[in-house]
C-alpha positions as CSV (number, residue, x, y, z in Angstrom):
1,X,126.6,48.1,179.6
2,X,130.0,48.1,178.1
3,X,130.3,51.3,175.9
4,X,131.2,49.3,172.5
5,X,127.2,48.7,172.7
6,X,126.1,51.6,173.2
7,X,125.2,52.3,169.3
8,X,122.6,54.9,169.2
9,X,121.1,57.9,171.5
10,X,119.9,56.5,174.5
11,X,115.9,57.1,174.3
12,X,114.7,58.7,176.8
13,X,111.3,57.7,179.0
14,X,109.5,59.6,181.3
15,X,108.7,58.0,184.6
16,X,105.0,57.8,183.9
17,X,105.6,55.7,181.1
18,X,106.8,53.2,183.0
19,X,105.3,49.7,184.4
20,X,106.0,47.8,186.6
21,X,105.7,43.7,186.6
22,X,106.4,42.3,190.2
23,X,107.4,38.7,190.3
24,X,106.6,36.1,193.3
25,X,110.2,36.7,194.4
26,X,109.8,40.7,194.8
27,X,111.4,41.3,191.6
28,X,110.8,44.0,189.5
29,X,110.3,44.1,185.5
30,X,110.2,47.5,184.1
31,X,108.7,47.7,180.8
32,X,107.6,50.9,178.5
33,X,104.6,50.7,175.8
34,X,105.3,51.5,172.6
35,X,103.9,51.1,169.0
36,X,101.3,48.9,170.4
37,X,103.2,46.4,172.5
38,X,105.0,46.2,175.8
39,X,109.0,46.3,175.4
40,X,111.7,45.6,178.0
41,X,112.6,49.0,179.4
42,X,116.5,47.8,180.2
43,X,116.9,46.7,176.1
44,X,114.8,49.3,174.5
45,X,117.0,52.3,176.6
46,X,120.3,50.5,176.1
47,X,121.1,52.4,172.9
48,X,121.8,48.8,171.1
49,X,118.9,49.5,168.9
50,X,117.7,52.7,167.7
51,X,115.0,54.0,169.7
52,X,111.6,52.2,168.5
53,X,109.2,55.5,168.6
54,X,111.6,57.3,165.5
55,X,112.7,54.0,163.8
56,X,109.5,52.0,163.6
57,X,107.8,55.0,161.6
58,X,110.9,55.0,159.2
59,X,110.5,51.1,158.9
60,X,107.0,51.4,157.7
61,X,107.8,53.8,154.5
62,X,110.7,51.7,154.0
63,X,110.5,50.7,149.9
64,X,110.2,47.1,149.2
65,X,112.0,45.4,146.1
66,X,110.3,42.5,144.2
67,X,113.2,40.2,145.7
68,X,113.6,41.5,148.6
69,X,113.1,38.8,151.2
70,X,112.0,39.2,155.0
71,X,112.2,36.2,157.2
72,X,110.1,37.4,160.5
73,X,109.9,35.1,163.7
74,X,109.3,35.8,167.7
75,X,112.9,34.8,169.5
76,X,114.6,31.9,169.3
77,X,112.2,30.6,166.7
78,X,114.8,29.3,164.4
79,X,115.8,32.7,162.5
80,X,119.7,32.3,162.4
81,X,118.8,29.0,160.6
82,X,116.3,30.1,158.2
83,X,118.1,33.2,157.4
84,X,121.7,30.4,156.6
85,X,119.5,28.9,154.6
86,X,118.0,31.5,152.4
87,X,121.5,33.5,152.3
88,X,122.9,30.3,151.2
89,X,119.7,29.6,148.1
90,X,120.4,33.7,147.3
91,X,124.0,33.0,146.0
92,X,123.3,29.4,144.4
93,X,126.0,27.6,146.9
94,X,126.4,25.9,150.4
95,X,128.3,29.1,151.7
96,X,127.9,30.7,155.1
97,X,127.7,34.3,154.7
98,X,131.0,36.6,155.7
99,X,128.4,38.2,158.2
100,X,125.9,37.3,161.1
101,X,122.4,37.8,160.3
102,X,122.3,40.7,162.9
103,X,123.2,43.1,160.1
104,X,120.4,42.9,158.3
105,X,117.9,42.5,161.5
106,X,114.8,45.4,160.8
107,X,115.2,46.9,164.6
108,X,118.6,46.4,165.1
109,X,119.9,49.5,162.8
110,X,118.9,53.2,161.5
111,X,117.7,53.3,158.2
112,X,121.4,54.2,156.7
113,X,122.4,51.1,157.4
114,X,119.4,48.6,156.4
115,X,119.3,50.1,152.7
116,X,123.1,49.6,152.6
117,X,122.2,45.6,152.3
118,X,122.9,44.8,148.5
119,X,120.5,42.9,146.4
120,X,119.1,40.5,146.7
121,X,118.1,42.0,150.1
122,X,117.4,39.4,153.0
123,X,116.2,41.2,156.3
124,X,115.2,39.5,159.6
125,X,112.8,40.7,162.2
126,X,111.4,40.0,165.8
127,X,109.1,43.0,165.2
128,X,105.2,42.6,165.1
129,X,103.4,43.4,161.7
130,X,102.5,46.9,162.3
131,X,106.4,47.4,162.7
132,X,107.7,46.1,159.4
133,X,107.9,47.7,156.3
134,X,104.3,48.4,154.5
135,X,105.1,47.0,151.5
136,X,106.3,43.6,153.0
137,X,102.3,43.2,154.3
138,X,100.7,44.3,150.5
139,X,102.5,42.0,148.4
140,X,106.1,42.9,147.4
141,X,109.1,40.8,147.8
142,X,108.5,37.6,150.0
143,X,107.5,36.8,153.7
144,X,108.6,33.5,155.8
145,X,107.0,33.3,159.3
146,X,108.1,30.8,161.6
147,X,106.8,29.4,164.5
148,X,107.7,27.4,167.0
149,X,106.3,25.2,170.3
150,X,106.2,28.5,172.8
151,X,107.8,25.8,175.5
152,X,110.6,25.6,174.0
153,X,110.4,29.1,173.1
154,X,110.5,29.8,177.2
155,X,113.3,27.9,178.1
156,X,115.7,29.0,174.5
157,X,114.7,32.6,175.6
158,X,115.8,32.1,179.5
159,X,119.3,30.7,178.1
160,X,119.8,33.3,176.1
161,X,118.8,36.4,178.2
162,X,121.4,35.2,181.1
163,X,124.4,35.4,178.5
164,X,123.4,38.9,177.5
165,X,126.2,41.7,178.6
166,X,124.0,44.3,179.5
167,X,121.9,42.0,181.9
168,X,124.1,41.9,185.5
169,X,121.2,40.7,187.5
170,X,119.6,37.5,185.8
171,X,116.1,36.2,187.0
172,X,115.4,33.5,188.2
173,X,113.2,30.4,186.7
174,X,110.8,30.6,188.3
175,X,110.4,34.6,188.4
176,X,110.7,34.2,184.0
177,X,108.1,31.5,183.5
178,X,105.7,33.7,186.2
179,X,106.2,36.5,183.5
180,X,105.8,34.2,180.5
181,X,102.2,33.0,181.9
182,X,101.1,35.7,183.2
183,X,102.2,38.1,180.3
184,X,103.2,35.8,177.5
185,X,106.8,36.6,178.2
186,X,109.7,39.4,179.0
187,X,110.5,41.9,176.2
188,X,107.4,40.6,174.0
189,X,104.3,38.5,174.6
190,X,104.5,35.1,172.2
191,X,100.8,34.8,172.5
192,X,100.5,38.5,170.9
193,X,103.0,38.1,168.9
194,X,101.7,35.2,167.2
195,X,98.1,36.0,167.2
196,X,98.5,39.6,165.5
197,X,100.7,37.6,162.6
198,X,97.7,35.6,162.0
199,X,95.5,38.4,161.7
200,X,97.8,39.7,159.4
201,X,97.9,36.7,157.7
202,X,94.3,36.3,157.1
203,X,93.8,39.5,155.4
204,X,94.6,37.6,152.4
205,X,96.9,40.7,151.1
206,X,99.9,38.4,150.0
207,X,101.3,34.7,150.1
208,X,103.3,33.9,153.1
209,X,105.7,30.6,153.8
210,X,104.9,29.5,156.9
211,X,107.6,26.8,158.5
212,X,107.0,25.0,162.0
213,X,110.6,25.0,163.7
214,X,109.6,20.7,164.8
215,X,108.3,20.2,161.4
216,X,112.2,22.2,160.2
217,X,114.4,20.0,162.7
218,X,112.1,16.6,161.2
219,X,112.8,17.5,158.1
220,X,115.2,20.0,156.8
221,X,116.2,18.7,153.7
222,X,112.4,19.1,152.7
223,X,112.6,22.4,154.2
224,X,115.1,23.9,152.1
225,X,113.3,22.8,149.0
226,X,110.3,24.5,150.4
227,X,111.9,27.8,150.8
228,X,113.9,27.3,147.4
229,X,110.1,26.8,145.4
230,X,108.7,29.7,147.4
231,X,111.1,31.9,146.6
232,X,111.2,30.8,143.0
233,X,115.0,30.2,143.4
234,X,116.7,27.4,141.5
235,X,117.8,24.5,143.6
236,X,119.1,21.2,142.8
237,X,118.8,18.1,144.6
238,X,122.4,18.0,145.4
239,X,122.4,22.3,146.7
240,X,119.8,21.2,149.1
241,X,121.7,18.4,150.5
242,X,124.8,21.0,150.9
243,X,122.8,23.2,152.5
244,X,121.3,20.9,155.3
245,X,124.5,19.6,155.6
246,X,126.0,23.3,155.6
247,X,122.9,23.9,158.4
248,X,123.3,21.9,161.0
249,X,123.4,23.2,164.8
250,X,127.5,22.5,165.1
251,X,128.6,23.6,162.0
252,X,126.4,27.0,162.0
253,X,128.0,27.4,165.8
254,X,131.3,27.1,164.3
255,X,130.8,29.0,161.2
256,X,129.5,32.0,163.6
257,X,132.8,32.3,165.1
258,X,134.4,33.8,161.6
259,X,131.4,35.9,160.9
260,X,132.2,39.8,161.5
261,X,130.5,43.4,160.8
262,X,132.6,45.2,159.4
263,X,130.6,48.3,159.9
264,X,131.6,48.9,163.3
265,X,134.3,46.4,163.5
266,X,132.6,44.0,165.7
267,X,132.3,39.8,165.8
268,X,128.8,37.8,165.9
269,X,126.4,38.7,168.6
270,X,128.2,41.3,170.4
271,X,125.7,41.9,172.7
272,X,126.7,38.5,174.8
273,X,128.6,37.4,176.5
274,X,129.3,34.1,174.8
275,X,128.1,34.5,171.2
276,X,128.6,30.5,170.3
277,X,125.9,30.0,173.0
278,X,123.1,31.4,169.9
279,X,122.9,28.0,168.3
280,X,121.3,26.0,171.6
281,X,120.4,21.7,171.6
282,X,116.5,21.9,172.4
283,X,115.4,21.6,176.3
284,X,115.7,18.3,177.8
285,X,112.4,15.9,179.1
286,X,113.2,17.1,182.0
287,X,113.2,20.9,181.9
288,X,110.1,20.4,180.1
289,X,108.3,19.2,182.9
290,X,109.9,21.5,185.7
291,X,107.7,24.4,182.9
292,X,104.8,21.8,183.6
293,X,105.6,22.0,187.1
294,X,105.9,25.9,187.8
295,X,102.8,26.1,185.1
296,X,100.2,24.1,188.1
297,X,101.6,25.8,190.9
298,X,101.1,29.1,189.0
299,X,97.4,28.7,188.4
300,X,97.0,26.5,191.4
């Protein structure tokens, strides 16, 4: 990986920590357990993100403001879009944030950094519940969960895990939808993922805004006057239709192309290799049957 990435110590794993994941092609995944879930040993050693075992106990004890919001989603769920959205219902105007939503992104940065984010805060996470902030889960500030059709979840995630830098030796199709069935995915299992947000969920402890990414891409006007009521935020008919307008796939990809961190000096997703590629047109009839296809002759 190129060195610009490299962000934070590189965590260290002992080789008994390891697992291995052989695909029908012979290949190799190497994955590491940690706070109750299976991560991708190549990302979670990459010193990209801080290393989960220290971090994710900060993250827990992290204090919650009454408006703080956290928009919390399994990859390629639709975050980027919710997050324009909610940035954009924050400051009362149809504006794209200065900055990509990986700033603010719970296992992305050290604890310095995330309570740098002025107020209102808006953080975004891949994490599972029992790796977010405590006070998120018992009531304070405001939770949206999104979900979306874990098909199109597959293929979105396959796209995107070819453009990243760090990754010199893609897999193949048929080697990433073996580990998707068989383990619910690569770096994190959507089956788990989801399931353990539910449970969550129905411990009744707060109100959560739950939005469907098909139900979002039917509807997003209505969308954005969902959000806007749940988060008690003024919204008139004519800021909602800015902000759909603001929201759509083009625009946001060439909004994303201005956005910078000015923390370490760096543009949108640094960690690909083509950062426009984020903002994706959903799979084709077609690909959606070659899943269909490798699906049968998985369990056949």
């Amino acid at each position: 990986m190129a060195d610009k990435l490299v962000k934070y110590p590189i965590a260290s794993v002992e080789e008994e920590e390891i697992i291995e994941r052989k695909c029908p092609s012979g290949r190799i995944l190497k994955v590491i357990g940690m706070n109750d879930r299976y991560r991708d040993l190549q990302f979670t050693t990459s010193g990209f993100i801080p290393d989960p075992r220290s971090h994710v106990p900060s993250l827990r004890t992290m204090d919650i403001y009454e408006d703080d919001v956290l928009v919390s989603a399994f990859p390629k769920c639709g975050t980027h879009w919710v997050w324009e959205m909610v940035k954009m219902l924050q400051k009362g105007k149809a504006e794209y944030d200065k900055r990509p939503k990986e700033v603010a992104m719970l296992e992305f940065h050290s604890m310095d950094l995330l309570l740098e984010e002025s107020r209102p805060r808006l953080y975004n996470t891949h994490n599972y519940p029992s790796e977010v902030p405590t006070g998120f889960l018992e009531g304070k500030g405001k939770v949206i969960f999104l979900l979306r059709n874990p098909k199109d979840v597959a293929v979105s995630f396959y796209s995107h895990m070819r453009l990243l830098k760090m990754n010199k030796d893609p897999m193949s199709w048929d080697d990433f939808v073996y580990l998707v069935i068989t383990y619910g995915g690569v770096s994190a299992d959507w089956f788990e993922h989801t399931v353990k947000w539910e449970n969550e969920m129905r411990k009744n402890r707060r109100t959560y805004l739950c939005l469907y990414y098909e139900e979002m891409k039917k509807n997003p006007l209505e969308t954005v006057k969902t959000i806007a009521d749940y988060l008690e935020t003024p919204c008139t008919d004519l800021l909602a239709k800015d902000i759909t307008t603001k929201c759509t796939l083009e625009k946001m990809r060439s909004a994303n192309k201005d956005k910078h961190d000015d923390r370490n000096d760096s543009g949108p997703n640094p960690e690909m290799s083509n950062p426009d590629q984020m903002y994706r047109k959903e799979m084709s009839a077609a690909v959606v049957e070659e899943v269909r296809f490798v699906s049968r002759n998985l369990h056949s």
